[in-house]
C-alpha positions as CSV (number, residue, x, y, z in Angstrom):
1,X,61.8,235.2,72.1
2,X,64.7,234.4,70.0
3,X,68.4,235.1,70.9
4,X,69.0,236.9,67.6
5,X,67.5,240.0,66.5
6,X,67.4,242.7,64.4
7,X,68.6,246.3,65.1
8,X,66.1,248.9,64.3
9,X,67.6,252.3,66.1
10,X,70.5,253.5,67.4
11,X,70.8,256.6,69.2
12,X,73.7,258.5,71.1
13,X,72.7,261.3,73.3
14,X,75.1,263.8,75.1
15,X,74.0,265.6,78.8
16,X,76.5,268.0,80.5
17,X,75.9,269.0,84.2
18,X,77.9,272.1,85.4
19,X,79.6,271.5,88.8
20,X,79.4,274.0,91.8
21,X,83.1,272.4,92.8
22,X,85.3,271.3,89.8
23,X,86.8,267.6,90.1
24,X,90.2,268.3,90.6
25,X,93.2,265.7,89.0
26,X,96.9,266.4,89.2
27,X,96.5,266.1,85.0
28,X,93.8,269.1,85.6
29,X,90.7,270.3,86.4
30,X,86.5,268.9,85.1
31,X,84.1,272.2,85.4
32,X,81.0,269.8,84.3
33,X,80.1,266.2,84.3
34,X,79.1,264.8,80.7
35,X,77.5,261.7,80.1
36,X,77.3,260.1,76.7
37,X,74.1,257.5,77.0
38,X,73.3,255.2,74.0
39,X,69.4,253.9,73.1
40,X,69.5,251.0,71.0
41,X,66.2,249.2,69.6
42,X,65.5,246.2,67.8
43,X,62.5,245.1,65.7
44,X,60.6,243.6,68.2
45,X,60.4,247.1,70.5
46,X,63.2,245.7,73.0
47,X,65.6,248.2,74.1
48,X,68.9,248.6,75.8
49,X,70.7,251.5,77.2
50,X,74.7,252.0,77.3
51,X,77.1,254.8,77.7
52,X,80.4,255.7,76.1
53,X,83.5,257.3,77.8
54,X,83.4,260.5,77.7
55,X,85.4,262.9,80.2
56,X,88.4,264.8,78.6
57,X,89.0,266.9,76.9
58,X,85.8,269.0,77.5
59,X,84.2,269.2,73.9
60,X,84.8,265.5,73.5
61,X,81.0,264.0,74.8
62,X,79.5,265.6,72.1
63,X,81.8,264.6,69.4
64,X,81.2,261.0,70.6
65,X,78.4,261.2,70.4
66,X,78.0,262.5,66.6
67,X,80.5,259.1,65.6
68,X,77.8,256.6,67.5
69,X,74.9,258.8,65.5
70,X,76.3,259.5,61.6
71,X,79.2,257.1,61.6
72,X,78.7,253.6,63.8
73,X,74.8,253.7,63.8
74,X,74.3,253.1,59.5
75,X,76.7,250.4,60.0
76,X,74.3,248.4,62.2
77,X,70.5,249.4,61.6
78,X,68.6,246.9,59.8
79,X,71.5,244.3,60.6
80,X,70.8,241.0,62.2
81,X,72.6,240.4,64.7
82,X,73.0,236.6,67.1
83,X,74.5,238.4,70.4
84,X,76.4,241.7,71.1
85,X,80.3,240.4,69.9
86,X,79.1,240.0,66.8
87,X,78.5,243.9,66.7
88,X,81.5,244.3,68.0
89,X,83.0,242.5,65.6
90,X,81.7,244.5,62.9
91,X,81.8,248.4,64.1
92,X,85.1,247.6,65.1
93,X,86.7,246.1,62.2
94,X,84.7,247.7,59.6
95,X,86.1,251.5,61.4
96,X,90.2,250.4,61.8
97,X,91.1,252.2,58.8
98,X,89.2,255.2,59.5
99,X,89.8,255.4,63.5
100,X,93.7,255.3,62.2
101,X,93.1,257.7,59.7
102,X,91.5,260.4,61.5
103,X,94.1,259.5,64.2
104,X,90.7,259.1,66.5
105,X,90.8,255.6,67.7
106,X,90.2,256.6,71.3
107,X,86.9,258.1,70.7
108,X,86.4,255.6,68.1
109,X,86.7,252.8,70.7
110,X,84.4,254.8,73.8
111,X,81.7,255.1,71.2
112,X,81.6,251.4,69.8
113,X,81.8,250.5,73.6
114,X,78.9,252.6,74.3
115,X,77.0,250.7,72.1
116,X,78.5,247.2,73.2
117,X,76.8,247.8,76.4
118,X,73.2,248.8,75.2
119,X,73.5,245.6,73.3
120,X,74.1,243.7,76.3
121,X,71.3,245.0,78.0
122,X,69.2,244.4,75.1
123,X,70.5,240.8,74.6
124,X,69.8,240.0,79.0
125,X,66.2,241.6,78.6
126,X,65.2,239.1,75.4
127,X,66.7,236.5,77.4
128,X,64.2,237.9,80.8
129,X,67.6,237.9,82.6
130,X,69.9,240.5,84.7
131,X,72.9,240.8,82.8
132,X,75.2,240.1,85.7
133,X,73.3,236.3,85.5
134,X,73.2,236.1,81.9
135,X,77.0,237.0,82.3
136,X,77.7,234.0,84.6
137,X,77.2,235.6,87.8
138,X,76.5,233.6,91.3
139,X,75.6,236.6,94.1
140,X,74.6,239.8,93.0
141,X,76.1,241.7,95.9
142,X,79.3,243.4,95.4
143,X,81.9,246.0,97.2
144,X,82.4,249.3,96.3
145,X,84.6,252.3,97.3
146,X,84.1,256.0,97.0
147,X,86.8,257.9,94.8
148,X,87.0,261.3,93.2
149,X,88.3,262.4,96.5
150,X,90.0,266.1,95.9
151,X,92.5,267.8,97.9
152,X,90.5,270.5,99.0
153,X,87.9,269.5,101.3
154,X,89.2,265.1,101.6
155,X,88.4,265.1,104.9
156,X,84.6,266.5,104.5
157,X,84.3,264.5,101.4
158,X,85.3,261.1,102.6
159,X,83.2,261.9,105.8
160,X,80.5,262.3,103.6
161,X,80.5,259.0,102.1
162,X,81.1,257.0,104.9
163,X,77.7,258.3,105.9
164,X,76.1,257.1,102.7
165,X,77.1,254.0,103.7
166,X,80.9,253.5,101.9
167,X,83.4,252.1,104.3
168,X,86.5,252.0,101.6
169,X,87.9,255.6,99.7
170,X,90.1,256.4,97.5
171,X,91.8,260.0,97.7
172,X,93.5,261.7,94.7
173,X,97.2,262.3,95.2
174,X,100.0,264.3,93.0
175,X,99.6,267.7,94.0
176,X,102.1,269.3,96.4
177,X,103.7,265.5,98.5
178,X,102.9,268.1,102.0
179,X,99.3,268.2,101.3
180,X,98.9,264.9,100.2
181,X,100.4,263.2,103.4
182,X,97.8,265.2,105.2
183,X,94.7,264.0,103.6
184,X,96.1,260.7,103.9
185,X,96.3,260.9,107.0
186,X,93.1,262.2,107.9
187,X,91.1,259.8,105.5
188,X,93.1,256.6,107.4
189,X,91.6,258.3,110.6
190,X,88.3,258.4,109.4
191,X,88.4,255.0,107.4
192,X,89.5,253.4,110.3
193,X,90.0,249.7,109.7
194,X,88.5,249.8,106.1
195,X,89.9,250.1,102.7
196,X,92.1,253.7,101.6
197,X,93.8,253.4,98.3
198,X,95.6,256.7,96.5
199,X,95.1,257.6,92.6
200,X,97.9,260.0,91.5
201,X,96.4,259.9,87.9
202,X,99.7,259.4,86.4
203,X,100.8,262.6,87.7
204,X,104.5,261.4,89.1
205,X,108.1,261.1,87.6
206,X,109.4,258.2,88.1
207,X,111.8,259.4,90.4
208,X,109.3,261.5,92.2
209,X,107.0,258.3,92.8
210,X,110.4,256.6,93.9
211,X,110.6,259.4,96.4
212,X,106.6,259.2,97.8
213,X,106.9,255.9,98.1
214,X,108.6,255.3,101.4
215,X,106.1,258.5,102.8
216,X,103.3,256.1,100.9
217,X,104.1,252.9,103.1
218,X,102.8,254.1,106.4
219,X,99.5,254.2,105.0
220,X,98.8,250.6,104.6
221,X,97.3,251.4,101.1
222,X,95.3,248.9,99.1
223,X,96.9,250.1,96.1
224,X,98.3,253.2,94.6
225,X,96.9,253.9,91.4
226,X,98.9,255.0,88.2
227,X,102.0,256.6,89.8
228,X,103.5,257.3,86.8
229,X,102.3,257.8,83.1
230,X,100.7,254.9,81.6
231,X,103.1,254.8,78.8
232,X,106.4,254.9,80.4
233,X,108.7,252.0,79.7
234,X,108.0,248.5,81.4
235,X,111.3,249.3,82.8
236,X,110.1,252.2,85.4
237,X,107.1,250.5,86.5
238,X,109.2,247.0,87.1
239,X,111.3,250.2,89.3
240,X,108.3,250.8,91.0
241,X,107.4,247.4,92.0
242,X,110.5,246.6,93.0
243,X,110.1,249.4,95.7
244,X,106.9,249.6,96.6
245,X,105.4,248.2,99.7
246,X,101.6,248.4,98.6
247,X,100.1,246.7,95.2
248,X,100.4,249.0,92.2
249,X,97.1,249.4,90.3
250,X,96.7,250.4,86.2
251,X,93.9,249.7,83.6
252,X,91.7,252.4,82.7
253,X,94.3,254.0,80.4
254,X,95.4,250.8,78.6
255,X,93.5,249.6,75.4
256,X,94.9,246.8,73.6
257,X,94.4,243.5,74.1
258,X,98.8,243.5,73.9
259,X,99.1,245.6,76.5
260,X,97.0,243.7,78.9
261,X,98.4,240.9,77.9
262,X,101.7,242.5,79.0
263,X,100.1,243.4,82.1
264,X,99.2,240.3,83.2
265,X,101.9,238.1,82.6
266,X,104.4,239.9,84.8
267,X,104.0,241.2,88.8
268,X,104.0,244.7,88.6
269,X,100.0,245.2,88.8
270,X,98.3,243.8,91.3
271,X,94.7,245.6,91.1
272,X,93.9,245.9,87.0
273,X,91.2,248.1,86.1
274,X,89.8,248.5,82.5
275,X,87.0,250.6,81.9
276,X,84.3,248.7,79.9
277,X,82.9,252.3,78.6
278,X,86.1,253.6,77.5
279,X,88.0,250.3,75.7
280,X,86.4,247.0,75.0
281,X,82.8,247.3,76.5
282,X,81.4,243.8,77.6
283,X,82.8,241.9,74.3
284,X,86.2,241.6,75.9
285,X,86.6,243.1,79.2
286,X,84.3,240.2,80.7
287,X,87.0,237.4,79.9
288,X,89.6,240.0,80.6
289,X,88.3,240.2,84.5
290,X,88.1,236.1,84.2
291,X,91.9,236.7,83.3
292,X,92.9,238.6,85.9
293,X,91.4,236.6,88.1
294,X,92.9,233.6,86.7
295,X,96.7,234.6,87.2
296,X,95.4,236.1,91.0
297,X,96.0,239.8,90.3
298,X,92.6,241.7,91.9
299,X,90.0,243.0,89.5
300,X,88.2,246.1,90.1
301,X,86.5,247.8,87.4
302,X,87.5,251.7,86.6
303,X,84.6,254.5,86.4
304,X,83.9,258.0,86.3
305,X,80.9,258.7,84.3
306,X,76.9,258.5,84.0
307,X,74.7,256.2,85.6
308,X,74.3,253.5,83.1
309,X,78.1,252.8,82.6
310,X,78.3,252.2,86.4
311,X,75.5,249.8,87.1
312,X,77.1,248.0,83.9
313,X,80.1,248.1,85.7
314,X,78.4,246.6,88.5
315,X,77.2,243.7,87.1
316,X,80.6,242.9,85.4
317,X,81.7,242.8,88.8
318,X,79.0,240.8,90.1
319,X,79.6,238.5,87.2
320,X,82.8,237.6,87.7
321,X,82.9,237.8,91.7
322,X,85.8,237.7,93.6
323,X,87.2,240.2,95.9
324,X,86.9,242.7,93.7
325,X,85.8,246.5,94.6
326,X,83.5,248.9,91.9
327,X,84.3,252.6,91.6
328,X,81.4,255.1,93.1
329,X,82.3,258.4,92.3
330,X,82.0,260.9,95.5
331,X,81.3,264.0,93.6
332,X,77.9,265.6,93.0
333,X,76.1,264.1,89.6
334,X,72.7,263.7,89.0
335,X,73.6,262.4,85.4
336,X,74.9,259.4,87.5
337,X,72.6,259.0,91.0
338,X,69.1,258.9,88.7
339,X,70.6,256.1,86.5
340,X,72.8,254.1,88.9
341,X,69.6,252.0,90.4
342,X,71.0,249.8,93.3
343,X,74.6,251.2,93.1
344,X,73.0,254.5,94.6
345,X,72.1,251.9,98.0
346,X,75.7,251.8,99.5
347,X,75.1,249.6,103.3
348,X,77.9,249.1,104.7
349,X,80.0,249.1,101.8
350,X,78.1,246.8,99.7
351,X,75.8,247.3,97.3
352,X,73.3,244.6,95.8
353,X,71.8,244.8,92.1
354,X,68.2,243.4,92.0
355,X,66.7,240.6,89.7
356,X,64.6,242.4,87.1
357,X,66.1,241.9,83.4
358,X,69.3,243.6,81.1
359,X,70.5,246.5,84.1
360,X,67.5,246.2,85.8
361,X,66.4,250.0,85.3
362,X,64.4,251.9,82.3
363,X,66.6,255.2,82.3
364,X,63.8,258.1,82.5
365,X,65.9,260.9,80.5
366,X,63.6,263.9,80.9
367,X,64.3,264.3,84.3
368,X,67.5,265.5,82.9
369,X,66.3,266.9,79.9
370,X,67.6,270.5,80.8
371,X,71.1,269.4,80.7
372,X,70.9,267.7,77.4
373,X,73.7,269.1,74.6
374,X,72.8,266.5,71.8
């Protein structure tokens, strides 16, 4: 089978899975899971699955997926294509002017990267290889942590997953600086020896992260995640590093190849995390983790989504190997355990994605049919 092929389908399909106990941020509050998956097809019958970013606001899973269905789908059906950065190349310079014109290029980014991943898939499965080979990897086992750990409830939560098998968390922080001192603490109880890292979802002043810090540093954190709002002034976060006693970690919220350009060529990040469903996809965010890894800043993937965007995750991580850990949401989701394959196999912290070809799993969507929107 030949490396180039042509596109026959594209197809964006939006599920929404209403949670019993909302995912609390200090930005505010998820009362369902959505999950935008993408089904692309070429001439010869192969297929390949993605998914696009698709959290916030609430109404937005849907809308991404209409772009990937009546806007970015005409543009590539019936095109022949000689690997997935060539379609890239296309949706993304042939939508500039409109992504700037609707003022939409957020979504219009999550959806293109949606499809950047089913096209990897497809592309490893013509080939008859996992994608975390095809993408250069050496071992396919990897580390992994459990996040999405809320205030209320940390301690049952992170107990939880250490029983699945995690032995690294990651609890949310930015509420009231009382409450999250205590769920530090108990979480370092329970994690023990192994990793505990903090996500304040850019939920702090400056001057109030300058304040948590020293109440931070007794926590031997792996990182603290996006203290302050992503786009602050260089200035504060160089503040922040200047002060901090534990690696400051950004990426999911930057998407230009400028500003990680920016990122890395300076020492305030030390863990960089881009999302390859929300900016980028596999076109550029595999030599952007090569990057990072090249100037000796730590690369660990962000996620909070569906199934298929993590085990693509996954085998970015695998890819590009290192010391790197992958992002397992603690929180119930069926839209991401069915999908997920291997990730869904934590042993003692690890996690190790199998041989077969593209992602190494044919999603079965109709076990979830009942949450479908679009």
């Amino acid at each position: 089978m030949t490396d180039s092929f042509t596109v026959r389908s594209i197809e964006g399909v939006c599920f929404r899975y209403p949670l019993a106990t909302p995912v609390v941020t200090s930005f505010g509050k998820m009362l369902n899971r959505p999950a935008v998956f993408v089904r692309v097809v070429d001439e010869d019958g192969v297929e390949g699955w993605g998914e696009a970013w698709s959290n916030f606001p609430a109404p937005g899973a849907e809308h991404r997926a209409r772009l990937i269905n009546e806007v970015l789908a005409p543009g590539l059906v019936g095109r022949k294509l000689e690997n997935p950065a060539q379609a890239f190349e296309v949706l993304s310079k042939g939508t500039e002017v409109l992504a700037l014109q609707c003022g939409e290029p957020g979504p219009f980014a999550q959806a293109i990267s949606g499809i950047d991943l089913a096209l990897w898939d497809l592309f490893a499965r013509r080939r008859n290889l996992p994608l975390w080979r095809l993408l250069g990897g050496q071992s396919s086992k990897i580390k992994v942590y459990a996040s999405g750990i809320n205030p209320g409830g940390a301690a049952q939560t992170a107990e939880a997953a250490l029983k699945r098998g995690h032995r690294a968390l990651k609890l949310k922080v930015g509420f009231c600086a009382e409450t999250d001192i205590a769920n530090l603490s108990a979480l370092l109880t329970i994690v023990g020896a192994g990793m505990l890292a903090a996500d304040a979802n850019q939920g702090w002043s400056v001057d109030q992260a300058l304040e948590m810090l020293p109440r931070l540093s007794e926590f031997n954190l792996r990182w603290l995640e996006e203290p302050i709002r992503a786009d602050r002034p260089r200035e504060e976060w160089r503040k922040l590093r200047a002060n901090a006693k534990m690696p400051i970690a950004a990426g999911e919220n930057i998407s230009s190849v400028e500003d990680f350009e920016a990122a890395l060529g300076d020492d305030v990040l030390g863990v960089i995390q881009p999302d390859i469903a929300k900016w980028g996809g596999l076109t550029v965010c595999v030599e952007l983790a090569r990057q990072i890894l090249r100037v000796g800043k730590t690369f660990c993937p962000h996620y909070l989504g569906g199934g298929i965007g993590l085990l693509a995750s996954a085998h970015l991580l695998a890819a590009v190997g290192r010391d790197g850990w992958l992002e397992v949401d603690a929180n119930d989701n069926p839209l991401r355990d069915l999908f997920c394959g291997p990730v869904a196999d934590v042993r003692e912290g690890t996690i190790e994605l199998n041989q077969n070809p593209g992602l190494g799993i044919v999603p079965d969507l109709s076990a979830i049919e009942r949450y479908r929107s679009i």
